[in-house]
C-alpha positions in Angstrom: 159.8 83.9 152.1 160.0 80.5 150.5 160.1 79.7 146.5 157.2 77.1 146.3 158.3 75.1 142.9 154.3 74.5 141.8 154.1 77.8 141.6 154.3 79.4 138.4 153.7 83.5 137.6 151.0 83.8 135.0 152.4 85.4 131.8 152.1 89.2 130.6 151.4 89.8 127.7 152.5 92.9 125.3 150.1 95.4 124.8 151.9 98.2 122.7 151.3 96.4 119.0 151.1 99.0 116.0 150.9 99.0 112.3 153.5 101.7 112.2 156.1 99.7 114.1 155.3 96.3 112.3 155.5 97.9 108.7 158.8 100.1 109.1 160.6 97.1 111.1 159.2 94.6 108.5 160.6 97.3 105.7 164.0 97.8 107.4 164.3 94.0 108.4 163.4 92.4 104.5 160.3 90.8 106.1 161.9 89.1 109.1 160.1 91.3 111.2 157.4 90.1 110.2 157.5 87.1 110.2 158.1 87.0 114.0 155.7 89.4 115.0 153.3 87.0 113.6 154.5 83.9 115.3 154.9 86.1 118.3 151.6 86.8 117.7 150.0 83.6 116.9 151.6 82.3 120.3 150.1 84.5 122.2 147.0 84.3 120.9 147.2 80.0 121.5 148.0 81.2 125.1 144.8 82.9 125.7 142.2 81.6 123.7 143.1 78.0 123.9 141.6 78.2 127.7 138.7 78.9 126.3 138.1 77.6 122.5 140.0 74.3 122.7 141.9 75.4 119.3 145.2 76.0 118.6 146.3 78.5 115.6 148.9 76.8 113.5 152.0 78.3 113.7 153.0 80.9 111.8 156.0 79.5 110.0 154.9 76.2 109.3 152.2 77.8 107.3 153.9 80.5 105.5 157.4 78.6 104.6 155.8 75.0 103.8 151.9 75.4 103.6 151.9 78.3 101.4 154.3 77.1 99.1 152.3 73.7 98.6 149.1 75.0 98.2 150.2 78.3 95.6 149.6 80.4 98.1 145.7 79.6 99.1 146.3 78.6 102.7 147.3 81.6 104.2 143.6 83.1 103.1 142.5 80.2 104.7 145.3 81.0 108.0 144.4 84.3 108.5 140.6 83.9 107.5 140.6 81.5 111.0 143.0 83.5 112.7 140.9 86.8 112.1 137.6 85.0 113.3 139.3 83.9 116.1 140.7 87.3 117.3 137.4 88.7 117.1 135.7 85.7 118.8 137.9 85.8 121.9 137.4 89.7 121.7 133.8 89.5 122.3 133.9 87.0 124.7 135.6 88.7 126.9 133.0 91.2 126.8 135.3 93.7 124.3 133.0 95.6 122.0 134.6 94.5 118.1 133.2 94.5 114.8 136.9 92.5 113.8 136.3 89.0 112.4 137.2 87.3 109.5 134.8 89.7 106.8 137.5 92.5 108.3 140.7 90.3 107.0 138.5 90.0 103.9 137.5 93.7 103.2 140.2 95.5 104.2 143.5 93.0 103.7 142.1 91.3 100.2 139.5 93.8 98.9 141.3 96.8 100.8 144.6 95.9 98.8 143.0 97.7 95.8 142.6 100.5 97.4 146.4 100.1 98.8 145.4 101.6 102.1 143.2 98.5 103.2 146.4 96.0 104.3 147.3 99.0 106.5 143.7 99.1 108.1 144.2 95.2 108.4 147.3 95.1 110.5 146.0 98.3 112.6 143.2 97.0 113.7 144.2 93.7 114.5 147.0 95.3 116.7 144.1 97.2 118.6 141.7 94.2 119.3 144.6 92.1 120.2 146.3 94.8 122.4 142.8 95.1 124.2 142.7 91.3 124.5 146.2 91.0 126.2 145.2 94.2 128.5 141.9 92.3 129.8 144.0 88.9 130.4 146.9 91.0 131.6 143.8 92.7 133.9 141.8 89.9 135.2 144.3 87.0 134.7 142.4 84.6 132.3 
């Protein structure tokens, strides 16, 4: 069998995110965690919706080390505000049933905080939507 060099194997994309897993490894890790299951995150998110949307999510530690900083911490609402919408976007265009979109960043992350239960709701179900995002491009390969 030959190796034809134009040939490249589409990527697979992880599919086992949770909330449990990115809040004790953030915890145990001071943060670093964190910070690169987000860039992980945001990468593969630019993977699979750029096809499709033409945007690219800045990434994730451009905006939290220098961006946040300069703007007193406004631009990350901003960040995850377009980041949420755009989860939930690419959700429902690929025909995945979702209610997530930025007014879920904004109820349960923000307004949730109060209730110190919401930034858990947050993270949980932005793992689900994007682990049934990466399952359906994992699935039907675009």
């Amino acid at each position: 069998m030959e190796n034809n060099p134009n040939v490249t194997a589409k990527p697979s994309f992880k599919t086992d995110r949770s909330m449990p897993m990115y809040f004790l490894l953030s915890f145990i890790t001071c943060g670093i965690y964190g910070i690169y299951f987000m860039t992980k995150f945001t990468d593969d998110l630019n993977t699979i919706a750029t096809k499709r949307d033409g945007i690219k999510t800045m990434h994730y530690c451009l905006m939290i080390f220098i961006l946040s900083g300069l703007t007193l911490g406004i631009y990350p609402l901003v960040w995850y505000h377009k980041m949420s919408q755009r989860v939930g976007d690419e959700a429902r265009a690929r025909g995945i049933q979702t209610e997530f979109g930025a007014s879920t960043f904004w109820l349960w992350n923000v307004l949730g905080a109060c209730i110190i239960v919401g930034p858990f709701i947050y993270v949980n179900k932005l793992c689900q939507t994007m682990n049934e995002i990466c399952i359906n491009y994992n699935t039907n390969g675009y």
